[in-house]
Steps between C-alpha positions, in 0.01 A plus 500: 500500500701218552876563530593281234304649241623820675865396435401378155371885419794649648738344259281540234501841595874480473573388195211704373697865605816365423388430112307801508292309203190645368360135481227465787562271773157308398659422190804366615333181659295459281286661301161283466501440857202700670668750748292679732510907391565535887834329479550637142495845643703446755760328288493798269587734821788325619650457125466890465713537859839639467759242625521741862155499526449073453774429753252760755289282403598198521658585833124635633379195405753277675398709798143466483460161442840368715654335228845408537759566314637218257725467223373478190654244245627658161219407196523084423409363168366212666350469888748352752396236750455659835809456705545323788462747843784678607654405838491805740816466714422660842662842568803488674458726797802580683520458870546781676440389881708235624518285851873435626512102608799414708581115369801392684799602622844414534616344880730732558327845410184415686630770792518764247169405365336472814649869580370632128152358566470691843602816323244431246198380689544681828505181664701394830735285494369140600211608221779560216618175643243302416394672171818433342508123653146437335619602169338476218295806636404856314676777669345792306183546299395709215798660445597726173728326283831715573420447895455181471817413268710705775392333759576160312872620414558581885358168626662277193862731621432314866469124407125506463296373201200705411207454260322862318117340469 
């Protein structure tokens, strides 16, 4: 069974239980049109479902046959004209690892700099050195957010400019 004319029994079945008319489903289409006493019987089923028992239903059957779920547009005296495809905007996923980049730095607080980056990267001296002089460089990667902003404050506080990636 397609999953269209799956989706087109389901809210027949709908309206059906939520009239809770006598009238058989057949005859609501129309009534000279041949109807298979398969389908007939099976239409006669779901219109004698209580309202609980259609949405098990219907849920079973969006189950079974992977149908998504969509919404369904209130009745229309006359058909609309399909509209146009909707434009998925991409999730937004927040970043949650970040590198700390070390930009520039100010002349005069390169000493301090030099002294924070030894601290930080267990380097000697003459390494720290020339780390800091061949700025832009990453100092730290795949940090947590929180580490990463601290570390940024207590660099920025000694003349450096750094960059969260």
């Amino acid at each position: 069974m397609s999953s269209s004319l799956v989706r087109s029994t389901l809210r027949t079945a709908s309206r059906a239980v939520a009239s809770r008319s006598s009238v058989s489903m057949a005859a609501r289409y129309n009534s000279t049109a041949a109807v298979d006493p398969k389908i007939s019987t099976i239409v006669d089923q779901i219109a004698g479902l209580t309202l609980l028992e259609t949405a098990d239903l219907v849920s079973l059957l969006k189950t079974r046959l992977n149908i998504q779920d969509i919404a369904m547009p209130a009745a229309a005296a006359a058909p609309v004209a399909a509209a146009p495809a909707a434009v998925e905007e991409p999730e937004v996923v927040e970043k949650t690892m970040f590198n700390v980049k070390l930009e520039s730095f100010e002349t005069g607080s390169k000493p301090k700099i030099i002294k924070e980056v030894k601290n930080l990267l267990g380097l000697n001296l003459v390494e720290s050195k020339k780390f800091v002089e061949s700025a832009p460089k990453v100092l730290k990667e795949n940090l947590v957010k929180e580490d990463a902003e601290k570390l940024k404050e207590t660099l920025e506080a000694l003349g450096a400019k750094i960059v969260l990636e």
